[in-house]
C-alpha positions in Angstrom: 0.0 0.0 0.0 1.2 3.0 -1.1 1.1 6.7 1.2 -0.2 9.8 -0.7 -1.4 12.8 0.2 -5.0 14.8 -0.6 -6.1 18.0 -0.3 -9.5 18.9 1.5 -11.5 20.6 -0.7 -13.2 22.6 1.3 -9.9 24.4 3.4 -6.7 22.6 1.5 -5.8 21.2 4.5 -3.7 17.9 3.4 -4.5 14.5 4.5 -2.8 11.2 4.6 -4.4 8.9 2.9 -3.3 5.1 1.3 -3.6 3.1 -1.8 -3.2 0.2 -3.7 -2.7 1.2 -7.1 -3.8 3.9 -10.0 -7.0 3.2 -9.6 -8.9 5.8 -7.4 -11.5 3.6 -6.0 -8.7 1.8 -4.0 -8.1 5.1 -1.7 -9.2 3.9 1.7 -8.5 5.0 4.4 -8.3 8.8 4.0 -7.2 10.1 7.5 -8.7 12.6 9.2 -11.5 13.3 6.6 -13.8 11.5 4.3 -14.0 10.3 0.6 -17.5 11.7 -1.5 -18.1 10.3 -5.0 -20.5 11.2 -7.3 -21.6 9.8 -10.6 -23.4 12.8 -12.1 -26.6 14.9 -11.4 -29.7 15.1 -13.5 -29.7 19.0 -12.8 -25.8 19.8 -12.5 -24.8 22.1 -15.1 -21.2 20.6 -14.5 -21.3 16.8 -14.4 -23.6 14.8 -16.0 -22.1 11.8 -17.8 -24.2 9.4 -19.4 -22.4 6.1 -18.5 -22.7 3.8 -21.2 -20.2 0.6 -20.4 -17.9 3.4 -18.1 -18.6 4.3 -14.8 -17.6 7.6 -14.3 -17.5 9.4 -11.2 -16.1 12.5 -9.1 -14.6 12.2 -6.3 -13.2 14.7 -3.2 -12.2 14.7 0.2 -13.2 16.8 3.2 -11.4 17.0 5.9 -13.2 16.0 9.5 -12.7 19.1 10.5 -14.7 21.5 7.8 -17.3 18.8 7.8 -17.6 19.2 11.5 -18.1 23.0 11.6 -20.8 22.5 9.1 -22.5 19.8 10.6 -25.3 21.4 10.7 -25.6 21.3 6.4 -25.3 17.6 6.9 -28.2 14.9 6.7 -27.4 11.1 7.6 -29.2 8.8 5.7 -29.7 5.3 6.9 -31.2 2.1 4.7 -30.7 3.7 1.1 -30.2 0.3 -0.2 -32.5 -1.8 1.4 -35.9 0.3 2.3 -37.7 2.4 -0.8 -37.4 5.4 1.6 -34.2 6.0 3.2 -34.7 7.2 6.5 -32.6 10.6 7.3 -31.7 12.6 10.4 -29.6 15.4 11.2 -26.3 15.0 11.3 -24.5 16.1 14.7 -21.1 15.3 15.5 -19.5 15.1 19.1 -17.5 17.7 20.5 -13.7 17.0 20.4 -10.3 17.7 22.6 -9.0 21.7 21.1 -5.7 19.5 19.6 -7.8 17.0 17.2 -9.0 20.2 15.4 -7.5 22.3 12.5 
């Protein structure tokens, strides 16, 4: 596994994060922060590919920190792949020691 480093895309903070190979569905863990993908949206005006026989995807990180001092924009959604509607909640996250922040 190889080290590399990713930017937060929300602050540029870098992360650690660790690979396998070229393939960027093999970054896991990212340290620190959280992977997003996304395969297109219907309404985006800047990605909407129509996948025929490629899967194509974006993909960026956020760092723990940015996604905790927007927690309130955040909505955790349970079941998505086993219920016809997901159930959702806010998303709050736990208050952490001064250091572990940015």
């Amino acid at each position: 596994m190889n080290k590399i480093q990713l930017h937060c895309m929300c602050c540029d903070r870098i992360l650690e994060g660790e690979k396998w190979d070229d393939n960027p569905l093999t970054i896991n863990p990212v340290y620190n922060g959280l992977i997003f993908r996304s395969n297109g949206n219907f309404g985006s005006t800047i990605f909407d590919p129509m996948p025929i026989g490629n899967e194509e995807f974006l993909q960026v990180v956020i760092c723990d920190f940015c996604v905790m001092q927007r927690d309130e924009r955040v909505t955790r959604v349970y079941n998505i792949k086993t219920t016809k509607t997901a159930e959702s909640e806010s998303f709050e996250v736990e208050e952490r020691e001064e250091n572990d922040q940015h």
